[in-house]
PDB file of N, CA, C and O in Angstrom, chain B, residues numbered from 101:
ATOM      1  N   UNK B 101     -22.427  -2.927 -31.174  1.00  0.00           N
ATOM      2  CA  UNK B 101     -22.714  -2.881 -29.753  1.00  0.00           C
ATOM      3  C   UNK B 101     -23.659  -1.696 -29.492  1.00  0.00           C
ATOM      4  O   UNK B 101     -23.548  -0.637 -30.109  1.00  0.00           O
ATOM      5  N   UNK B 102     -24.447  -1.884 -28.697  1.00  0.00           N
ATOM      6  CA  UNK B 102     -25.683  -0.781 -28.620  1.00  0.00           C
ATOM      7  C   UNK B 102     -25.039  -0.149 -27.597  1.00  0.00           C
ATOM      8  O   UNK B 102     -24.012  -0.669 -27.162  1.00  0.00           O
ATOM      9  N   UNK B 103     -25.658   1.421 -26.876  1.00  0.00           N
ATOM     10  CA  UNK B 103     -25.449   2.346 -26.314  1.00  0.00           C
ATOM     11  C   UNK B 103     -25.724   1.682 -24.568  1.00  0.00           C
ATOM     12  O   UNK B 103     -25.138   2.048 -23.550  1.00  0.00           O
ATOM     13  N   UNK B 104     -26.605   0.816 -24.675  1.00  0.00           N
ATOM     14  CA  UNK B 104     -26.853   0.244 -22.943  1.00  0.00           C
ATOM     15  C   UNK B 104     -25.532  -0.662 -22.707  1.00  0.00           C
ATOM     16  O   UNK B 104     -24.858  -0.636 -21.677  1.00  0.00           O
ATOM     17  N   UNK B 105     -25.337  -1.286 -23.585  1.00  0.00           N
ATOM     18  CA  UNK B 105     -24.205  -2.515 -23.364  1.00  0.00           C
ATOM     19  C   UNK B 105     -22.428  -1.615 -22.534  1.00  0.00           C
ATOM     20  O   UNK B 105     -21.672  -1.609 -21.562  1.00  0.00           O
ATOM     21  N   UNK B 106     -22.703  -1.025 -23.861  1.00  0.00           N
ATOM     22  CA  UNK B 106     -21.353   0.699 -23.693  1.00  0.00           C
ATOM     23  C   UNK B 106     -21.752   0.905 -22.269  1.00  0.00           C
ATOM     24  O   UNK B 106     -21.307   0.077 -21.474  1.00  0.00           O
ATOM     25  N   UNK B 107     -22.418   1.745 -21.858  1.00  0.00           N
ATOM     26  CA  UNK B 107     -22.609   2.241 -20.769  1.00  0.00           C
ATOM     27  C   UNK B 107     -22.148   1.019 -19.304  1.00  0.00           C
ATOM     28  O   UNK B 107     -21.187   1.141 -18.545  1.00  0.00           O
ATOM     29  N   UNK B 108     -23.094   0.026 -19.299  1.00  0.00           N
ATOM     30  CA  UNK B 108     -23.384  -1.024 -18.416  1.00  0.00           C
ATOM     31  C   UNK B 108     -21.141  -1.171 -18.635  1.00  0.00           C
ATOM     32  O   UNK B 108     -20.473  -1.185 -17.601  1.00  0.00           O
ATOM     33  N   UNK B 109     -20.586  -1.235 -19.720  1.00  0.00           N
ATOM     34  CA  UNK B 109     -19.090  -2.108 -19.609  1.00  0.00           C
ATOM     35  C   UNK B 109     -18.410  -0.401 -18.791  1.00  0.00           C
ATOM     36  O   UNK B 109     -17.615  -0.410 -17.851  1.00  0.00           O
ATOM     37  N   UNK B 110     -18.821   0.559 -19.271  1.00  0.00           N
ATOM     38  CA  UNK B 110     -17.870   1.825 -18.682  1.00  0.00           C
ATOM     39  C   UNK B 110     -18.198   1.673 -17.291  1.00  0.00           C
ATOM     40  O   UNK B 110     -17.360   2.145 -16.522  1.00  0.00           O
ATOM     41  N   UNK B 111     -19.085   1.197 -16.840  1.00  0.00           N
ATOM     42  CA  UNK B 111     -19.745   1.367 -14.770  1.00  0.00           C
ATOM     43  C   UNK B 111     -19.256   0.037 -14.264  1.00  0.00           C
ATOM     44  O   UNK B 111     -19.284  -0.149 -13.047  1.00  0.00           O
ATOM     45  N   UNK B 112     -18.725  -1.092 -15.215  1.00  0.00           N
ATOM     46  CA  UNK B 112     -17.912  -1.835 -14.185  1.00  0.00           C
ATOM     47  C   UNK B 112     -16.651  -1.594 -14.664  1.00  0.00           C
ATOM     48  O   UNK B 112     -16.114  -1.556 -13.557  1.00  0.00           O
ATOM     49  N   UNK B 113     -15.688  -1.388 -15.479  1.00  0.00           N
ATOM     50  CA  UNK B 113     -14.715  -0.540 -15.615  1.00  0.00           C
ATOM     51  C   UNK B 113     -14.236   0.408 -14.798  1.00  0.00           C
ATOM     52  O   UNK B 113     -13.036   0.583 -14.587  1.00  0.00           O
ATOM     53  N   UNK B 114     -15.381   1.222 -14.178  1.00  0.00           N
ATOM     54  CA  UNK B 114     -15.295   2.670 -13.418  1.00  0.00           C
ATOM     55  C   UNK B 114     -15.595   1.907 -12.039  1.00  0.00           C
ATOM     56  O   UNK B 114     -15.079   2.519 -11.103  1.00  0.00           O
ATOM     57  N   UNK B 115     -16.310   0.695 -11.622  1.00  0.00           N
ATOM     58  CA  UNK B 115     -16.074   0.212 -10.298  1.00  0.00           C
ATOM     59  C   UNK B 115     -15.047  -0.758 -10.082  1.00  0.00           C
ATOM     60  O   UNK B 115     -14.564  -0.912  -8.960  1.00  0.00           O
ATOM     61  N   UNK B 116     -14.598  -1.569 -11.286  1.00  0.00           N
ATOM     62  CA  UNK B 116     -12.807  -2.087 -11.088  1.00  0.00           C
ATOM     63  C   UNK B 116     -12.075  -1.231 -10.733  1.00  0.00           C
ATOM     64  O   UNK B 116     -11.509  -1.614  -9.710  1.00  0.00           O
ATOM     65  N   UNK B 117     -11.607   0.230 -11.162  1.00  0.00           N
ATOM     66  CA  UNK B 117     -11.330   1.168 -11.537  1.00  0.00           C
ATOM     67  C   UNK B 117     -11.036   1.568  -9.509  1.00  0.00           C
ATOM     68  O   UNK B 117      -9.955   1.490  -8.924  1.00  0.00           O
ATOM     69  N   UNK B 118     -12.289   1.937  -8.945  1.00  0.00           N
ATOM     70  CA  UNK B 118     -12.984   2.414  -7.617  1.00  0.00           C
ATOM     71  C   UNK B 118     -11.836   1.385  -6.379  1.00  0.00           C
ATOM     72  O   UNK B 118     -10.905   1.771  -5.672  1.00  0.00           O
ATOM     73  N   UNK B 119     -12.578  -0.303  -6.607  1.00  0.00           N
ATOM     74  CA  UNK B 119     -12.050  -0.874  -6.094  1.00  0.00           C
ATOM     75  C   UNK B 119     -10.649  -0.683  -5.732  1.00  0.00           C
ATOM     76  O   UNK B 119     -10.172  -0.521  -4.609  1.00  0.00           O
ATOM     77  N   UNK B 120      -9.974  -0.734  -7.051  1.00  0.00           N
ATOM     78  CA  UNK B 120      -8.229  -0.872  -7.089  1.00  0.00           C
ATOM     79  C   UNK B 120      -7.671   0.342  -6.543  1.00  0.00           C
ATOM     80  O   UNK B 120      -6.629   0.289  -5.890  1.00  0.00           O
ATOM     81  N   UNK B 121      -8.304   1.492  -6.764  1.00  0.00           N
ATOM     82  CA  UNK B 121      -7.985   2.599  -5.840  1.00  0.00           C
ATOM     83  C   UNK B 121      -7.979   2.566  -3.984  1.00  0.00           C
ATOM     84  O   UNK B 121      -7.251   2.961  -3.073  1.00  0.00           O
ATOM     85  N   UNK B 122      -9.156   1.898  -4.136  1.00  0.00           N
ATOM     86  CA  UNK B 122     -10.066   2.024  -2.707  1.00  0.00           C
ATOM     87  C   UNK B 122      -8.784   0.764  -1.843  1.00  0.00           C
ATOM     88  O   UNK B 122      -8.493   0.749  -0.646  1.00  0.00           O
ATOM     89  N   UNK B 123      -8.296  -0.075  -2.842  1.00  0.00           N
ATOM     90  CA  UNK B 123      -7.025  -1.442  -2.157  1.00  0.00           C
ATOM     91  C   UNK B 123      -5.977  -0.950  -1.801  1.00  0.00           C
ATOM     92  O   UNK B 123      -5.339  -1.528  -0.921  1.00  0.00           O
ATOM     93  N   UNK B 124      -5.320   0.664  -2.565  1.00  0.00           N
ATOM     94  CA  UNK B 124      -4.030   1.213  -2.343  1.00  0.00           C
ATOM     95  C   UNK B 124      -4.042   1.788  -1.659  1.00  0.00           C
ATOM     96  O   UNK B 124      -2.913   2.090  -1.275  1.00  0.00           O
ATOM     97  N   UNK B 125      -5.184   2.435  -0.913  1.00  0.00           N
ATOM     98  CA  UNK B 125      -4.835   3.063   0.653  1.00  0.00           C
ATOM     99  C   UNK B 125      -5.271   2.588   1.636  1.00  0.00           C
ATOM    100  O   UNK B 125      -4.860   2.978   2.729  1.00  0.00           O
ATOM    101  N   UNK B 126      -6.133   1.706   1.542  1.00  0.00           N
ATOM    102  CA  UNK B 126      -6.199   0.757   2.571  1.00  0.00           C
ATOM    103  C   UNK B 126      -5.657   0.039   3.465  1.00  0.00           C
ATOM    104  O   UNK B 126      -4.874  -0.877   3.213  1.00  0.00           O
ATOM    105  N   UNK B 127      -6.199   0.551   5.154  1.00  0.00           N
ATOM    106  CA  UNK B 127      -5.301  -0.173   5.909  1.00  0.00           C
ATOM    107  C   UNK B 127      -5.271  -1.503   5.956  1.00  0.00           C
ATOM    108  O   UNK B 127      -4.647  -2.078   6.847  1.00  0.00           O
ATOM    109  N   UNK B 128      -5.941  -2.160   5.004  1.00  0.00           N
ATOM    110  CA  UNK B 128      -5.722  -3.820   5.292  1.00  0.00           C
ATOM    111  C   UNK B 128      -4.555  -4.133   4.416  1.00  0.00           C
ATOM    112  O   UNK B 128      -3.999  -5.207   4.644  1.00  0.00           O
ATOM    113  N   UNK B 129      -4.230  -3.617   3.751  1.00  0.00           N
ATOM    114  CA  UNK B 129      -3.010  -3.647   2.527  1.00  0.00           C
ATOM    115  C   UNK B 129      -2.352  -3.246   3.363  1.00  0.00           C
ATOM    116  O   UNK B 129      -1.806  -4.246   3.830  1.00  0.00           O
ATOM    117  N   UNK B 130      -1.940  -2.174   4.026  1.00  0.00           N
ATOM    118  CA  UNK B 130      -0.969  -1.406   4.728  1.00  0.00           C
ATOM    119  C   UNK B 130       0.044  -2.309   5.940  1.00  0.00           C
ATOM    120  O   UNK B 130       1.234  -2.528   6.162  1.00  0.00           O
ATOM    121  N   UNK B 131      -1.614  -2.714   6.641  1.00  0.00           N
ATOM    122  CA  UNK B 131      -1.429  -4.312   7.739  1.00  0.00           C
ATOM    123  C   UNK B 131      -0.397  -5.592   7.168  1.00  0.00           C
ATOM    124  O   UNK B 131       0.723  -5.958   7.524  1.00  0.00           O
ATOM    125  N   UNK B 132      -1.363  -6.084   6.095  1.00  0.00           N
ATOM    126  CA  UNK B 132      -0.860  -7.130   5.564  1.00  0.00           C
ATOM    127  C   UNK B 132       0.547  -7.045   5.100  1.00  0.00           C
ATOM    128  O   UNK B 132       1.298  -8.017   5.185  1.00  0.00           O
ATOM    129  N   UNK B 133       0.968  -5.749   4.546  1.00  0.00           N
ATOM    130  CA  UNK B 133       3.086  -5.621   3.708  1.00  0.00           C
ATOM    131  C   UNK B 133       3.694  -5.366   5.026  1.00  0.00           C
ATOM    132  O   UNK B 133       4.801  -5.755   5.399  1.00  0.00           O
ATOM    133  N   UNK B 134       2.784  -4.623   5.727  1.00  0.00           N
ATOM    134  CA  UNK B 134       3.622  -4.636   7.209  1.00  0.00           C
ATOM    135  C   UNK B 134       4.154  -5.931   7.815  1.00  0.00           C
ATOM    136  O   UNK B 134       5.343  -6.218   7.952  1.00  0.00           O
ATOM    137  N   UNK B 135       3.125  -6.652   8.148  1.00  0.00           N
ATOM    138  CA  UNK B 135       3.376  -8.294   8.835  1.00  0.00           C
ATOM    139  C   UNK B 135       4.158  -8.377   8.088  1.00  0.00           C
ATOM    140  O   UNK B 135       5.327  -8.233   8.446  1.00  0.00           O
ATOM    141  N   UNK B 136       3.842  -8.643   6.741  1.00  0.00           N
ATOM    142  CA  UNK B 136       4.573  -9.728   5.784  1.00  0.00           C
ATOM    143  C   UNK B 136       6.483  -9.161   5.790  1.00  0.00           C
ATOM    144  O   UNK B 136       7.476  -9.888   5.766  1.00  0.00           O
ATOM    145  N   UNK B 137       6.413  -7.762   5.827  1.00  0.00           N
ATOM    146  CA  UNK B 137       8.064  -7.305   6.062  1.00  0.00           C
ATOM    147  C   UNK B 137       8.548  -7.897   7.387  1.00  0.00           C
ATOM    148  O   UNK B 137       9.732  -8.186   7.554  1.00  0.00           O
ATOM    149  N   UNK B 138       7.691  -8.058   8.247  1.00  0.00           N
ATOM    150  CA  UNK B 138       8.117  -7.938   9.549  1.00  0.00           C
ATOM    151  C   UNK B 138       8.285  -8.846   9.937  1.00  0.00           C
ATOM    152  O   UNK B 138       8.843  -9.004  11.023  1.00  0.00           O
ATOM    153  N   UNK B 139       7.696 -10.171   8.904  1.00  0.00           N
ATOM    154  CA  UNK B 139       7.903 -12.141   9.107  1.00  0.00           C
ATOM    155  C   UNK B 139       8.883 -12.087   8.326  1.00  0.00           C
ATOM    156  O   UNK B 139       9.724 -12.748   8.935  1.00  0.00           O
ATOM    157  N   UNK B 140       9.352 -11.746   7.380  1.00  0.00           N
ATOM    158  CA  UNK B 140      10.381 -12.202   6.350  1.00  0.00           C
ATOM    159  C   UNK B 140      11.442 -11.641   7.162  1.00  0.00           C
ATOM    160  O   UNK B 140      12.249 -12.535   7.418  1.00  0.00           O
ATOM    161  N   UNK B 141      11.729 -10.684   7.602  1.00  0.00           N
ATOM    162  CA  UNK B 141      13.012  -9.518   8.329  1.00  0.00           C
ATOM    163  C   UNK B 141      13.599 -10.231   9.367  1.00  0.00           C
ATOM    164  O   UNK B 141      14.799 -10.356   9.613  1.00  0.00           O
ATOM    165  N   UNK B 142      12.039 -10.967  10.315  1.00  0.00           N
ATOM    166  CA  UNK B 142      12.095 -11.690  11.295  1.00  0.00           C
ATOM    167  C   UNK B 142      12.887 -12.782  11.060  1.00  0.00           C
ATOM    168  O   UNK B 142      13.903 -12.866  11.750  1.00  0.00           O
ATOM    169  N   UNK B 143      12.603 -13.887  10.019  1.00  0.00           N
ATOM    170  CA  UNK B 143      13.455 -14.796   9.613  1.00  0.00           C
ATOM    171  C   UNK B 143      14.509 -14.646   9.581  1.00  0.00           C
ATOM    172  O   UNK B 143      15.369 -15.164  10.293  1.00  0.00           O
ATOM    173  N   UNK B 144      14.680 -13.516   8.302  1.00  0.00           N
ATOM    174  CA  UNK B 144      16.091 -13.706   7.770  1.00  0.00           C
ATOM    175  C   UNK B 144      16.998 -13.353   8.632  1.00  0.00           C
ATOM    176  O   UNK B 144      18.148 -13.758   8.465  1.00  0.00           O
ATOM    177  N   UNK B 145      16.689 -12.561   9.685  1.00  0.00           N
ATOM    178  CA  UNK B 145      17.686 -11.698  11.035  1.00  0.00           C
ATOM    179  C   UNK B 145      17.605 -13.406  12.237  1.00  0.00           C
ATOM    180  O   UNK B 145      18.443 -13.548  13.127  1.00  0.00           O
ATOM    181  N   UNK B 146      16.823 -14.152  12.066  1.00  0.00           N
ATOM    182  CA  UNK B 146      17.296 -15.747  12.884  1.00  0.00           C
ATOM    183  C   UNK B 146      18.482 -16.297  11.817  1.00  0.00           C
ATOM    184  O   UNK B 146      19.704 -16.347  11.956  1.00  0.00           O
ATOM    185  N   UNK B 147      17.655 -16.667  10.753  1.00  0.00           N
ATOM    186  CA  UNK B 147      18.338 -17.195  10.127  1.00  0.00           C
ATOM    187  C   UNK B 147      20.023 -17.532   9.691  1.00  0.00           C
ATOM    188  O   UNK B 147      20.559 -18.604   9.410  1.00  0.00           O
ATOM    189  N   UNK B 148      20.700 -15.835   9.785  1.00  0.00           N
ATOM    190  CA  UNK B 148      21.799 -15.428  10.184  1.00  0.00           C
ATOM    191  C   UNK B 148      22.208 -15.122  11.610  1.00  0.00           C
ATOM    192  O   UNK B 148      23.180 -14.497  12.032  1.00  0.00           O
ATOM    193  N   UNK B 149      21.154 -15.762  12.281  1.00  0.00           N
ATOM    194  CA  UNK B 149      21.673 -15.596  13.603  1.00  0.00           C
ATOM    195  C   UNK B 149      22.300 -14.324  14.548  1.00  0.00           C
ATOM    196  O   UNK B 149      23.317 -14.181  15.226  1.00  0.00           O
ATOM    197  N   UNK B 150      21.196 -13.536  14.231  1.00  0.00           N
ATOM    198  CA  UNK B 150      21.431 -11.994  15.169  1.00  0.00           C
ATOM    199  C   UNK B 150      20.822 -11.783  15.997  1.00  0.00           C
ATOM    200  O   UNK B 150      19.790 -12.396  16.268  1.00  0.00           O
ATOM    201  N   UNK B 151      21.364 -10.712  16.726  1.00  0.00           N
ATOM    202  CA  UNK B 151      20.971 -10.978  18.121  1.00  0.00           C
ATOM    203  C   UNK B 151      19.912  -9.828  18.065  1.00  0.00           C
ATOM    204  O   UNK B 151      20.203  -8.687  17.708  1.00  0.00           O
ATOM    205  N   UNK B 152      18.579 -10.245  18.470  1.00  0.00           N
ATOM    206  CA  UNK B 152      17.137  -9.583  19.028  1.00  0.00           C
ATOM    207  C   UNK B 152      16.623  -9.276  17.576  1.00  0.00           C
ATOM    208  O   UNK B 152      16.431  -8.114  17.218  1.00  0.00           O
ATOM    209  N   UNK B 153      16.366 -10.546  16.603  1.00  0.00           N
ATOM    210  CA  UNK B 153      16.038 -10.481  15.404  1.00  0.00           C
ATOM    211  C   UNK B 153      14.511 -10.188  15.185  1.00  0.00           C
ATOM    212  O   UNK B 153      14.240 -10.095  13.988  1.00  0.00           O
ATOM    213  N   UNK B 154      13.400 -10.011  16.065  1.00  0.00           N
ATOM    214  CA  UNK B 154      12.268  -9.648  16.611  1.00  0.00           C
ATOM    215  C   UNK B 154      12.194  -8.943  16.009  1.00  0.00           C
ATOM    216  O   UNK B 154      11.780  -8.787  14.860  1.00  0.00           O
ATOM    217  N   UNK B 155      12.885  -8.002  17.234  1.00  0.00           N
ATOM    218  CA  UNK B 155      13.280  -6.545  17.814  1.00  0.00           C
ATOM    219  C   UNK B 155      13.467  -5.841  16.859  1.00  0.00           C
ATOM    220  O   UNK B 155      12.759  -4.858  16.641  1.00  0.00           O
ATOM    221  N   UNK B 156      14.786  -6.314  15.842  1.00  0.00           N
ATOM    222  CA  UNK B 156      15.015  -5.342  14.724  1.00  0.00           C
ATOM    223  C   UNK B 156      14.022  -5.481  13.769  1.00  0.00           C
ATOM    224  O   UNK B 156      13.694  -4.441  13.197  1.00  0.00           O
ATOM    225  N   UNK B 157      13.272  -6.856  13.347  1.00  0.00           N
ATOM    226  CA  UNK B 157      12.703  -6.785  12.455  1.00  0.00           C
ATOM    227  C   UNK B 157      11.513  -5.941  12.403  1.00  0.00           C
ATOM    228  O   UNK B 157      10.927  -6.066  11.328  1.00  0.00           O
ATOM    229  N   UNK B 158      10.976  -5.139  13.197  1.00  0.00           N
ATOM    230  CA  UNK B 158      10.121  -4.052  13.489  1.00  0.00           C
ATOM    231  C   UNK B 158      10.184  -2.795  12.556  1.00  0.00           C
ATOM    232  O   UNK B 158       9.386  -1.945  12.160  1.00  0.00           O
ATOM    233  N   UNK B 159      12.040  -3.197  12.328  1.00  0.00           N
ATOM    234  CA  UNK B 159      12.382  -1.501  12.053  1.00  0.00           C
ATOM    235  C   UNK B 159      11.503  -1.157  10.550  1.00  0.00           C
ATOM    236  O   UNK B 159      10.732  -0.218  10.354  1.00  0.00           O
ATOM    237  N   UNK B 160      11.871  -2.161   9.670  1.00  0.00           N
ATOM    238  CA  UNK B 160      11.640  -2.272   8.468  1.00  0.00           C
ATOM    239  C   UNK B 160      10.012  -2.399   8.134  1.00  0.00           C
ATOM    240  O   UNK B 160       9.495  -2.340   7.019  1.00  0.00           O
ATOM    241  N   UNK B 161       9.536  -2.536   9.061  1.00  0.00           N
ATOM    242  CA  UNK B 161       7.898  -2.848   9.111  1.00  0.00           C
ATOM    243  C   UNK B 161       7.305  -1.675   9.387  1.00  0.00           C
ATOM    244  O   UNK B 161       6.474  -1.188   8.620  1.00  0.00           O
ATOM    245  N   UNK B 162       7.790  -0.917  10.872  1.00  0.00           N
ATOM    246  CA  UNK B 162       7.382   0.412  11.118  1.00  0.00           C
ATOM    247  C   UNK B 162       7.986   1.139   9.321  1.00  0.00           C
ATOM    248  O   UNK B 162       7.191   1.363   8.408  1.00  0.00           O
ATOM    249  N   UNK B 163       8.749   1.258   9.272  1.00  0.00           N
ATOM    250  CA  UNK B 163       9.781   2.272   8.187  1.00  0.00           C
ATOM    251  C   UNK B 163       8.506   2.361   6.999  1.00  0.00           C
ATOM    252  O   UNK B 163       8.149   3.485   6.645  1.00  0.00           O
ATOM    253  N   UNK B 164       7.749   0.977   6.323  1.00  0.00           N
ATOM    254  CA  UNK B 164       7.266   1.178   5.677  1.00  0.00           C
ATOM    255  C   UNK B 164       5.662   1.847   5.859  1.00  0.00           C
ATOM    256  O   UNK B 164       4.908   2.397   5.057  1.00  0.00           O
ATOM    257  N   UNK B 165       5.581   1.610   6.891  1.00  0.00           N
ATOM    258  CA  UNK B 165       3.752   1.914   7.416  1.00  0.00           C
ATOM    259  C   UNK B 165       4.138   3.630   7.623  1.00  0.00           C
ATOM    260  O   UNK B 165       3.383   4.502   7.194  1.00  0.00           O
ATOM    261  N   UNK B 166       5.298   3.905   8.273  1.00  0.00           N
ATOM    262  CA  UNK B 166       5.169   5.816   8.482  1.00  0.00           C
ATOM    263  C   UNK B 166       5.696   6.069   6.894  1.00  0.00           C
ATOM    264  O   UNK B 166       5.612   7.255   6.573  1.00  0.00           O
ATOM    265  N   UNK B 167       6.173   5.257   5.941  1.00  0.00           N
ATOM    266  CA  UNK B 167       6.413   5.770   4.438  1.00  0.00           C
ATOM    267  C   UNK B 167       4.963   6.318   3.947  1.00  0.00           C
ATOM    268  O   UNK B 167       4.596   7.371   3.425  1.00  0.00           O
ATOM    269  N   UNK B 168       4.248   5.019   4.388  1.00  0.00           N
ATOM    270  CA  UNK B 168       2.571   5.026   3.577  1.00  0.00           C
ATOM    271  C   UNK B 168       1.508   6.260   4.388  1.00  0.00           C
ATOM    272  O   UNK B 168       0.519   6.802   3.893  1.00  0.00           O
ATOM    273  N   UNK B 169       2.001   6.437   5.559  1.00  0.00           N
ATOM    274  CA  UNK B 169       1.360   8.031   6.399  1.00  0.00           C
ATOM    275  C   UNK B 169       2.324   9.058   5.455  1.00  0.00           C
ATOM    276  O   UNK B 169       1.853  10.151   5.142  1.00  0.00           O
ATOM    277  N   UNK B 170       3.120   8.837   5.194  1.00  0.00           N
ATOM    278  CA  UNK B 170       3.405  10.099   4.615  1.00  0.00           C
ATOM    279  C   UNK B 170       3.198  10.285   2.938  1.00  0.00           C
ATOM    280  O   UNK B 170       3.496  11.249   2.232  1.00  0.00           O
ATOM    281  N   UNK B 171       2.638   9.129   2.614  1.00  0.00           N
ATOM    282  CA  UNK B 171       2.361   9.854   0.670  1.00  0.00           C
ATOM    283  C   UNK B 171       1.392  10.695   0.540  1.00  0.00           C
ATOM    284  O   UNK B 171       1.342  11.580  -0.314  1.00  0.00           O
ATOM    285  N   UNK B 172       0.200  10.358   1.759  1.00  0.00           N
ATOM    286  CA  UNK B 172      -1.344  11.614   1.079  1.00  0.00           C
ATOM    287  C   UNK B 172      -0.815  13.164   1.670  1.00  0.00           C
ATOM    288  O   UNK B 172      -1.374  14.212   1.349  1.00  0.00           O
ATOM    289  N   UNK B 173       0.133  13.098   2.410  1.00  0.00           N
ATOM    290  CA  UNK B 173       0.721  14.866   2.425  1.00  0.00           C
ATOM    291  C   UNK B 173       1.796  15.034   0.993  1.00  0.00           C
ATOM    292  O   UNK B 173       1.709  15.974   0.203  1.00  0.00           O
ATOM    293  N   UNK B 174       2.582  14.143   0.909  1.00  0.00           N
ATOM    294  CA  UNK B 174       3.237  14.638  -0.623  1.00  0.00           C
ATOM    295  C   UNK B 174       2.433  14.448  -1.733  1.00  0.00           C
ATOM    296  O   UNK B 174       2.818  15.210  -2.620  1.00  0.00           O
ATOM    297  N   UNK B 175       1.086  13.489  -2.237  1.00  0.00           N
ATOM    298  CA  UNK B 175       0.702  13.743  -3.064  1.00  0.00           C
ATOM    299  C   UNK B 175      -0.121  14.878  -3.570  1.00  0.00           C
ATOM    300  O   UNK B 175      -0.333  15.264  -4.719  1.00  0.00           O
ATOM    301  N   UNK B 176      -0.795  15.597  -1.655  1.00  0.00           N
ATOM    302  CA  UNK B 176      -1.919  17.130  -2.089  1.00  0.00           C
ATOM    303  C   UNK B 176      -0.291  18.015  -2.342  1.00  0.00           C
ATOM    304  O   UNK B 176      -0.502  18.995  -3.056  1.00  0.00           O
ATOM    305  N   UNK B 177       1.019  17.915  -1.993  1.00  0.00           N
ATOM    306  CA  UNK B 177       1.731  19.187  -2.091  1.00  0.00           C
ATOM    307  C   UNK B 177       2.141  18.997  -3.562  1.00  0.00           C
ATOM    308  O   UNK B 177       2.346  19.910  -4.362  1.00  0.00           O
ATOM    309  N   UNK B 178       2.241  17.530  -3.829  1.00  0.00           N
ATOM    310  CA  UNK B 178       2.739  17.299  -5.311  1.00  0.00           C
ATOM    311  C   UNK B 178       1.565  18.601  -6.081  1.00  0.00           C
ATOM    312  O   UNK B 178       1.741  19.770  -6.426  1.00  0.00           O
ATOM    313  N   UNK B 179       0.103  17.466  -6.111  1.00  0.00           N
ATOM    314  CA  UNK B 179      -0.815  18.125  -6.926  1.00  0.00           C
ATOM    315  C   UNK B 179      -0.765  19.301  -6.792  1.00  0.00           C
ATOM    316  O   UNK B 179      -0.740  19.807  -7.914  1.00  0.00           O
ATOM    317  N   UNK B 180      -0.727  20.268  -5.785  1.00  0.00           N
ATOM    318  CA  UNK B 180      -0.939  21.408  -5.649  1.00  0.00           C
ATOM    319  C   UNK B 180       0.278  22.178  -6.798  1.00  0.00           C
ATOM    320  O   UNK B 180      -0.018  23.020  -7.646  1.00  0.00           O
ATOM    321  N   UNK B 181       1.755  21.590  -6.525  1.00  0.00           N
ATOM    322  CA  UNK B 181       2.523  22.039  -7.679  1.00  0.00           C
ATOM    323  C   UNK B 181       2.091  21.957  -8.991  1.00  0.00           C
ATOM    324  O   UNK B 181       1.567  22.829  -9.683  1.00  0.00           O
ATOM    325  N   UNK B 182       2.459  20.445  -9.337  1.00  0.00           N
ATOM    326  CA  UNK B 182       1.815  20.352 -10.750  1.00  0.00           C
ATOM    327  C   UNK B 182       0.472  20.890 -11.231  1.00  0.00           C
ATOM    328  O   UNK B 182       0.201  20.465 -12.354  1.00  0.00           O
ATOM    329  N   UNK B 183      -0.276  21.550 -10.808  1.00  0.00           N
ATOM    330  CA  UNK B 183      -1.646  21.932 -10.636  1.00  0.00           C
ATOM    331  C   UNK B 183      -1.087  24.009 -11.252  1.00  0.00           C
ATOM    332  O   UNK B 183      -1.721  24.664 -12.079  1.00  0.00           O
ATOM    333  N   UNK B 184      -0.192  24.348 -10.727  1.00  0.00           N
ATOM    334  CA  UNK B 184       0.063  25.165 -11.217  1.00  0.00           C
ATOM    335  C   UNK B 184       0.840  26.062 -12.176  1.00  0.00           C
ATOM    336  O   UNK B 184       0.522  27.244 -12.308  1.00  0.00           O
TER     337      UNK B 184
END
């Protein structure tokens, strides 16, 4: 394999690489597990027949979206530990 081929496979490697990063903090990811907790929660709280199954199913939807506001403050305090 020649030295252009190498190079050309490490820069889409390093933009797969970009992408898959650029998907894990993204608010469209963030949106989308949100709904998707918040349709399934929704169901399953009819399904068993509780009362304001909406309502509660919010909880679990909010719970995870303020989880995902809070990892980029524990990951700079993480790094900052492990860093020293």
């Amino acid at each position: 394999m020649d030295i252009g081929s190498e190079i050309r496979e490490i820069q889409e490697r390093n933009r797969r690489v970009e992408l898959d990063k650029a998907w894990e903090v993204s608010w469209t990811r963030r949106v989308f597990i949100a709904l998707v907790t918040y349709l399934v929660a929704g169901v399953w709280l009819v399904w068993i027949r509780d009362a304001y199954p909406w309502l509660k199913a919010f909880v679990p939807a909010a719970g995870y979206v303020l989880s995902t506001l809070s990892l980029p403050i524990l990951k700079k305090w993480w790094g900052r530990k492990e860093s020293t």
